[in-house]
N, C-alpha and C positions, 0 to 999 in steps of 0.2 A: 805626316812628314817625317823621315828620316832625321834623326838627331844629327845634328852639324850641318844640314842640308838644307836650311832654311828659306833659300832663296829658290829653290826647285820647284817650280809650277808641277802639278801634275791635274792639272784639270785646266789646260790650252782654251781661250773664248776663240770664236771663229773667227776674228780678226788674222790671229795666228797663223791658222789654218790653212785660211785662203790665202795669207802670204807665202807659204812655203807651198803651197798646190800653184801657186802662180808660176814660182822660182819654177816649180819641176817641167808645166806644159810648157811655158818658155822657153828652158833649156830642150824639152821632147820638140819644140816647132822648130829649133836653130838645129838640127840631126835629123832631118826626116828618112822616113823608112819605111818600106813596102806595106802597103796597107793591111795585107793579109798576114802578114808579118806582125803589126803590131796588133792587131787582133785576136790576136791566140799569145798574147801576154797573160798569163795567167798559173795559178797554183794548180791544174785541173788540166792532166796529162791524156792524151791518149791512152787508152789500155797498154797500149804495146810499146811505150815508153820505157829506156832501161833507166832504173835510179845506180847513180855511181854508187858502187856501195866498196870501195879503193880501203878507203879507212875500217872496214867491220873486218881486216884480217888480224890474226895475232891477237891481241887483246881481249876481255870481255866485251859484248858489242852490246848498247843500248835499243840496238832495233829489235822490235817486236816485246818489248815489254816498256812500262814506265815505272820501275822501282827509284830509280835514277832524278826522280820528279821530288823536290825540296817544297814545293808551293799545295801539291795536292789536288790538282785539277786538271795536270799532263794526261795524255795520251800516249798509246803507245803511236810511234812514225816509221816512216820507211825508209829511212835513210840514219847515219848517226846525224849530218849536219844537221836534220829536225830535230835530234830528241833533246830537244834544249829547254831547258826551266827557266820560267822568267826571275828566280831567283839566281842563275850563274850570269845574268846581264851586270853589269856595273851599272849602267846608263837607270835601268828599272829600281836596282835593290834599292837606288838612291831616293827612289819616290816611295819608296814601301817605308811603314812600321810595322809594330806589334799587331795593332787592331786590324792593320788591311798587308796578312803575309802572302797576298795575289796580286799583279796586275788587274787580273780579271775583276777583283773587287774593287777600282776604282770606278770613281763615275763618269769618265770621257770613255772609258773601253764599254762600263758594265751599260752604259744607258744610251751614248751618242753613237759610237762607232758599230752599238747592236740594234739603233733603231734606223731603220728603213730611210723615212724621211731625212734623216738627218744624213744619210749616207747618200741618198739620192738630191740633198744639194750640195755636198760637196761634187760629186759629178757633176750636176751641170754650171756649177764655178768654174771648172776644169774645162770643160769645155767653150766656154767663154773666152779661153785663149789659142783655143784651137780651133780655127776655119775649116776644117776638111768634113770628107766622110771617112775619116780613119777610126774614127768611134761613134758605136751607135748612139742616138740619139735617146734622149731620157726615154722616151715613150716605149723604144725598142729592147731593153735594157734587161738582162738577163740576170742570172741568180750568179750568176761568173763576176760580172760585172761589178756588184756589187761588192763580192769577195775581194776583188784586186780594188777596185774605191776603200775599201775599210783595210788592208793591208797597206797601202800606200801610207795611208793616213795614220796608221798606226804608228808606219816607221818613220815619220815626218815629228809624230809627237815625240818619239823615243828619243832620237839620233840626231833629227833636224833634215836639210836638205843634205843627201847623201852626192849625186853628180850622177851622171854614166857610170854603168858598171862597177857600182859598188854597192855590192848587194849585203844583208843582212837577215839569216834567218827569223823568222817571225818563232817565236815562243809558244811550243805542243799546246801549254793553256790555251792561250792568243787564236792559236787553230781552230783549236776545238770549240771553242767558245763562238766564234764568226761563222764556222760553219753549220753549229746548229742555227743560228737565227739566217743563213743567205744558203739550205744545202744544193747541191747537185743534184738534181733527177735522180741520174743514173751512176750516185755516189762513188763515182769517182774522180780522184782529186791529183793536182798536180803539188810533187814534192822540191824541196830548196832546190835550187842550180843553179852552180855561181857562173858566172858572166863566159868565163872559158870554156865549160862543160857541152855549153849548146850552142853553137853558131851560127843557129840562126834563132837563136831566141833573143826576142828584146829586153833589154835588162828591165828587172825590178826595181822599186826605190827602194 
């Protein structure tokens, strides 16, 4: 725990969890949105998707390298909005110390949010408040799936409940780390965009 930060959980029980997964299908039931719409919620783009890349002019740009990475377990991303360390968060450096200078090295990220089971009951908590067929069913449940389950939840532990359209990149480590244990077939992955960018993408928590 962060010196002066003493009162910072960083290892959430599922009581937590599933309160802020409630807040979010709740608020996802009171907005509903074309089915296929919100099925292609996810970090895991088309090929032919363009990444805004507005910010990589002028300046040195962080895309395509991770020197820029303070924690040590970034990747390089495809946009600047990705190439973020979970040490330039406020919300994160505050759960870190010496001993654990990663996200990645806590144990709500390093053990719950990377293991399977535990990702696949927070989905069907979530789905528990949602009656439709707008999200597959546990049984049907893709490696995508699980990706946006463990990013939600991610950003749920970090931030709290965020609302509509207010999104927050998730941290290169954060990335890299989720998608080696949930990958893509055909490794290709969808990059941050914020809520204006795509209109008709459903926002992210």
């Amino acid at each position: 725990m962060a010196s002066g930060n003493s009162s910072v959980s960083t290892d959430p029980n599922d009581a937590d969890i599933q309160r802020m997964l409630s807040e979010y299908f709740e608020d996802r039931h009171r907005h509903a949105v074309d089915p296929d719409i919100l099925n292609s919620m996810d970090w895991d783009p088309p090929a032919q998707q363009v990444i805004n890349d507005e910010n990589t002019q002028g300046s040195p740009t962080r895309v395509g390298t991770s020197e820029w990475c303070l924690c040590g377990n970034c990747m390089p991303m495809q946009s600047e909005e990705e190439s973020l360390c979970c040490r330039e968060i406020e919300n994160i450096v505050d759960m870190l110390n010496e001993q654990q200078n990663c996200i990645c090295n806590l144990p709500y990220l390093r053990e719950q949010l990377s293991s399977r089971e535990h990702v696949l009951s927070l989905y069907r908590y979530g789905l528990s408040y949602v009656k439709s067929a707008r999200f597959r069913s546990p049984e049907q449940m893709q490696e995508s799936d699980y990706r946006k389950t463990a990013y939600r939840s991610f950003t749920m532990w970090v931030y709290g409940y965020l609302g509509p359209k207010r999104r927050r990149p998730i941290p290169s480590c954060t990335v890299k780390l989720t998608r080696s244990h949930f990958p893509a077939p055909d490794a290709i992955y969808m990059g941050f965009r914020y809520a204006d960018d795509d209109p008709i993408a459903v926002e992210l928590v």
